[in-house]
C-alpha positions in Angstrom: 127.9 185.8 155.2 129.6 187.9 157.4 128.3 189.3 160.5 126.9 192.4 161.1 127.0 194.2 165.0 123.8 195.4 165.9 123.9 197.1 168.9 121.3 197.6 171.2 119.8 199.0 174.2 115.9 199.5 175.7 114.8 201.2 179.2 113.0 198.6 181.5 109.8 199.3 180.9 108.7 196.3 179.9 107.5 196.7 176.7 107.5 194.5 173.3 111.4 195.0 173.1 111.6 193.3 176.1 109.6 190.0 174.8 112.4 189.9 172.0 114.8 190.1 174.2 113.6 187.6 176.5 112.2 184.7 173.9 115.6 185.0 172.1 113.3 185.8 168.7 115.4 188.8 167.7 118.8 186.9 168.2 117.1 184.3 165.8 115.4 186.7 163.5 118.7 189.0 163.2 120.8 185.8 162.6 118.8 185.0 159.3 120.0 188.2 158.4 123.4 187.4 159.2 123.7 189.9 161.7 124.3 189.4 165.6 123.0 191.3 168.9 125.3 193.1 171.0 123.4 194.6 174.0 125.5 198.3 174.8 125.5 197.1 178.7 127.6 194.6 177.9 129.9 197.2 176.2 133.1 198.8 178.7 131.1 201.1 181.4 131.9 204.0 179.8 130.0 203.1 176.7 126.9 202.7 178.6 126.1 206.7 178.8 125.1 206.2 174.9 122.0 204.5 176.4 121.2 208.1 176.9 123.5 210.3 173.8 122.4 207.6 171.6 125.3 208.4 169.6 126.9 205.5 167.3 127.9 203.1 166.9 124.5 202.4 169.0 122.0 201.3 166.7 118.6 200.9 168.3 116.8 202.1 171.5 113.6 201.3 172.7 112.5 203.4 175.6 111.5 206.6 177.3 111.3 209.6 175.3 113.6 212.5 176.7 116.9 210.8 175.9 116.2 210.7 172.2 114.6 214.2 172.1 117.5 215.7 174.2 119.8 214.0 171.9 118.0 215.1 168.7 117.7 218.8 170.0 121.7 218.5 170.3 122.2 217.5 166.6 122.8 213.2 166.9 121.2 212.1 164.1 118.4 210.0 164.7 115.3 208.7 163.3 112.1 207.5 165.0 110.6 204.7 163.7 107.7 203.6 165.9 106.0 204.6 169.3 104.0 203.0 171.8 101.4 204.5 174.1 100.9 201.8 177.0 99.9 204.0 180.0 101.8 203.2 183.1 101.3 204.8 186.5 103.2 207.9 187.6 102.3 208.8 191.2 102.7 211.4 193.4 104.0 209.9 197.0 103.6 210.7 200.5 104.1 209.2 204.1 102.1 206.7 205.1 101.1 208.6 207.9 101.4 212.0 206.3 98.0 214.7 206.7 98.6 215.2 203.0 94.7 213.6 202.0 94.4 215.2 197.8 96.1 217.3 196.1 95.3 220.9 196.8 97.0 219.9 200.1 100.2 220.2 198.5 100.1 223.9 198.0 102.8 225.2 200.8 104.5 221.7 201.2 108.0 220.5 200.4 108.4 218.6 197.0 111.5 216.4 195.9 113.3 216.8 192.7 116.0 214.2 192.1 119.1 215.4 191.1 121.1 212.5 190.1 124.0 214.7 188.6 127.0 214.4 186.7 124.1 212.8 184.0 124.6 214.2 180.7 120.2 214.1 180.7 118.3 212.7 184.0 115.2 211.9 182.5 114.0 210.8 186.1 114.2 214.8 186.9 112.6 215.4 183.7 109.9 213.0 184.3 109.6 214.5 187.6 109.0 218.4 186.8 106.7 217.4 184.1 104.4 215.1 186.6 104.4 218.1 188.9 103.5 220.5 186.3 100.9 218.2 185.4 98.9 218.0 188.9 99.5 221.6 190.0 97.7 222.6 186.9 95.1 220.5 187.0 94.6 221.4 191.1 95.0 225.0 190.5 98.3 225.2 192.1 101.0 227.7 190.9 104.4 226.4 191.2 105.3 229.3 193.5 102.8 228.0 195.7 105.1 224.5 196.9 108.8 224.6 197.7 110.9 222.5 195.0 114.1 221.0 196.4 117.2 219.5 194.7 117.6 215.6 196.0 121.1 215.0 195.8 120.4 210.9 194.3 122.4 208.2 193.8 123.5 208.4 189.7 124.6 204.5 189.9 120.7 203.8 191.5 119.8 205.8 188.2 121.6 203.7 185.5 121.4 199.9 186.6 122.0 197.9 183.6 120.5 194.4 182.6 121.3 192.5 179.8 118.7 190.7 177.3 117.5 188.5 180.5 116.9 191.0 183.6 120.6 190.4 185.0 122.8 193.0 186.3 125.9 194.4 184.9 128.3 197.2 185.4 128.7 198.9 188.0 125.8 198.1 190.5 127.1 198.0 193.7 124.3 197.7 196.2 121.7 197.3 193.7 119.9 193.6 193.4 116.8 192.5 191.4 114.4 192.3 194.0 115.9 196.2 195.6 115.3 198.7 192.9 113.7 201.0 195.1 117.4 201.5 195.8 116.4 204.4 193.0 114.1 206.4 195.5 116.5 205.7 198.6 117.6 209.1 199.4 114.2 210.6 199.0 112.6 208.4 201.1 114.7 208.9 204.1 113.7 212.4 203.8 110.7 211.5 203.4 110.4 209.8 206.4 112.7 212.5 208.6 109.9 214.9 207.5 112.4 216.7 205.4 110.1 216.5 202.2 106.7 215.9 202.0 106.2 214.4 198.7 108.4 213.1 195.9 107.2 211.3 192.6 107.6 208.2 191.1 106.7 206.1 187.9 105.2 202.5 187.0 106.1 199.4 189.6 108.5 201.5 191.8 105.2 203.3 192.9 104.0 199.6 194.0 107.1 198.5 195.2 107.1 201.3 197.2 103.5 201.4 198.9 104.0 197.1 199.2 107.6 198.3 201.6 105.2 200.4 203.9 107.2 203.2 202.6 105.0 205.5 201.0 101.1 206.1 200.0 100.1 206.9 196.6 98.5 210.5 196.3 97.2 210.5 192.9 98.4 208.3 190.4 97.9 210.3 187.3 97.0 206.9 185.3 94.5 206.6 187.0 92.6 210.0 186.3 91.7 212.2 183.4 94.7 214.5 183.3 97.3 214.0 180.1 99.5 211.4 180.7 102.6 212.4 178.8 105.4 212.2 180.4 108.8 210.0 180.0 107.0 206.9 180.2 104.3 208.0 177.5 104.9 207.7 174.6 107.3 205.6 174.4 109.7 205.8 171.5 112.0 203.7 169.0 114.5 205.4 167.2 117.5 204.1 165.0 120.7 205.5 163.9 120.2 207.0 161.2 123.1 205.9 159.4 122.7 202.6 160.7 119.0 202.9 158.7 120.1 203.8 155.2 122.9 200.9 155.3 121.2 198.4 156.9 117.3 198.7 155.8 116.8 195.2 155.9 117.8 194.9 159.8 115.3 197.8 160.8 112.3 196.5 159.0 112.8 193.3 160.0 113.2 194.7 163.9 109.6 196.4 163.2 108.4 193.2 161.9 109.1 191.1 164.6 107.6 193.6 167.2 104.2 193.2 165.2 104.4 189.3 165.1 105.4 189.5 168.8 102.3 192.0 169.5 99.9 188.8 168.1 101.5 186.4 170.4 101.7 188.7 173.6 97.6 189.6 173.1 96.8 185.3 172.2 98.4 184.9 175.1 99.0 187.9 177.2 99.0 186.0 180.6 102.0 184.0 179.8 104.3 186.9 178.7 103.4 189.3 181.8 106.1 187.4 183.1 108.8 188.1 180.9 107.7 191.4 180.6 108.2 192.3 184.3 111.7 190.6 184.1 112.4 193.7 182.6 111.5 195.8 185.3 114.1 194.4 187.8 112.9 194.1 191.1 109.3 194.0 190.1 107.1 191.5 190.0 104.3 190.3 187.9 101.6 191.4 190.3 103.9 195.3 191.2 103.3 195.1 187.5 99.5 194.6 186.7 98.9 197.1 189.0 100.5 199.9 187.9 100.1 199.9 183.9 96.4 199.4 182.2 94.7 196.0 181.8 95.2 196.0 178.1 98.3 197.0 177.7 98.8 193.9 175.2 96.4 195.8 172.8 98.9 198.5 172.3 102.4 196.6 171.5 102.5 197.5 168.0 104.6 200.1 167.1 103.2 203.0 165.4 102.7 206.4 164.8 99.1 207.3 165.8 98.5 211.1 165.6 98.0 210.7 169.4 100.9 209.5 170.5 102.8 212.1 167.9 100.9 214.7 169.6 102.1 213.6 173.1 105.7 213.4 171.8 105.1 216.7 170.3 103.6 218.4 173.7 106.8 216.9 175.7 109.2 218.1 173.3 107.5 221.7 173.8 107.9 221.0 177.6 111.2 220.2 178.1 111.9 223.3 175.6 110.0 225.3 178.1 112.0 224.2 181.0 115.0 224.5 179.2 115.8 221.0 179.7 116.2 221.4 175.9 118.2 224.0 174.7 117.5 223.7 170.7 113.9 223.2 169.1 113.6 221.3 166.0 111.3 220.2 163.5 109.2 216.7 165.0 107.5 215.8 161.9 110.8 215.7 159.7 112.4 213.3 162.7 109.7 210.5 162.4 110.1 208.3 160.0 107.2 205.9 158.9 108.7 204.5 155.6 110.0 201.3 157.8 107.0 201.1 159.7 105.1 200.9 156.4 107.5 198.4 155.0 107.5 196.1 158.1 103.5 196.3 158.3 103.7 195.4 154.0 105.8 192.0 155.1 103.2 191.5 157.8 100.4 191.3 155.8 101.8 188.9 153.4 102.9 186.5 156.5 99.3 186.5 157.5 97.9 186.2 154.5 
């Protein structure tokens, strides 16, 4: 049988992808199929921007969710075929010492907005402007009410790639596992010059962060009521969608391994916290725990709960707004449950 490329990428977020990745079961699982792994970071730099276009040949991505909406509104053709809604922290941070005590403090104060530019998409700004929006609503702060300034950021601390195990690859100069606050360098030295007085941040950067001494969280909108979508939530899968219709068998059987993995992860969720934070490089188990909810192994199955499509559909209608996205287009017609449905039929019948 001959062997079919599969190639692959997924944001470190440590989700289920990640527990493939790092127990080898999709190499094995893919191999049955007579088809073979090819992670796109391990591709020539220049192919690595696909992480974000998601054009071919890229096959799967597991990950954030501007990247594949951006790249849907701009016509690559795309399918989702799962979500996941694990909420993760995403913080507003301040000086340690800083006289900013809640958020109604913010209103006339100096917040960062990373520009990491020449990015085709910076979903870290996105992610950004749409925590912002989020707490000056709910604080009954208008946006012409705080200063927003441009953060001219690293772009190389804004795409450090791994490959299946957590180790870096490209071009990564400076950046180390245990360093990935390398990503929020520029804005804390303004930070701490009293340049800005606030910036944001997003799942175990936040503790990484408040462990160096080098920032204090000001609310972490996990931990409140507000809505939590954002980059980080939902999550989503997505597929070429020519890649799909020739190669069915390789996408259900993707989905089908995420549900087995799910069962093992929540038997045993202790065990694979580990390999889950070696996805987050720089992070460790503990930065982890804290910053995403105690049961996040109760929400590893893929799906495509009318909650999470809601929160897709409210960040789509965001970025729209902000014209982060220039095109609308229609949500429902881009998800795609038929290999969900399949996977979950093969599921059954293995547990039977």
């Amino acid at each position: 049988m001959s062997s079919r490329e599969v190639i692959m990428t997924r944001c470190p977020l440590g989700g289920n992808t990640e527990l493939l990745f790092e127990t080898g079961t999709i190499d094995k699982a893919f191999e049955s199929l007579g088809a073979k792994i090819v992670m796109l970071q391990t591709l020539p730099f220049e192919e690595h921007v696909k992480h974000l276009t998601q054009e071919a040949p890229l096959a799967f991505r597991d990950g954030g969710n501007v990247p594949p909406i951006w790249s849907h509104s701009k016509g690559t053709p795309t399918r989702v075929i799962g979500m996941n809604g694990i909420i993760q922290s995403h913080a507003i941070i301040v000086a340690p010492d800083s006289d900013i005590k809640s958020p109604e403090d913010l209103k006339g104060k100096t917040l960062s907005v990373p520009d990491f530019g020449g990015s085709v998409i910076d979903p870290m700004r996105a992610m950004v402007l749409r925590g912002y929006d989020t707490v000056l609503k709910a604080y009954g702060i208008d946006p012409s009410e705080v200063k927003f300034v441009d953060t001219k950021c690293d772009k190389k601390a804004n795409s450090c790639p791994v490959d299946a195990h957590g180790n870096l690859l490209g071009n990564t100069e400076g950046a180390t596992r245990e360093s990935f606050v390398q990503h929020h360098v520029e804005e804390i030295r303004l930070l701490k010059e009293g340049k800005i007085d606030a910036f944001f941040s997003h799942r175990s950067l936040i503790r990484q962060i408040v462990d160096k001494g080098l920032g204090r969280v000001l609310i972490d909108i996990a931990d409140t009521d507000l809505p939590q979508v954002n980059n980080i939530y939902p999550t989503v899968i997505t597929v070429d969608e020519k890649f799909a219709e020739e190669n069915r068998d390789i996408v259900v059987e993707y989905l089908l391994q995420l549900l087995l993995m799910a069962d093992k992860a929540e038997a045993d969720h202790d065990s694979y916290e580990d390999l889950c934070a070696a996805g987050q490089y720089g992070a460790t188990s503990e930065q982890q725990k804290a910053t995403r909810e105690k049961t996040w192994y109760k929400k590893l199955k893929p799906s495509f709960d009318e909650g999470l499509v809601s929160a897709l559909r409210s960040q789509k209608d965001f970025l729209l707004e902000k014209k982060i996205i220039e095109k609308d287009f229609d949500l429902d017609e881009w998800l795609d449950e038929s290999y969900l449905k399949e996977a979950w039929d093969k599921y059954r019948e293995l547990k039977k």
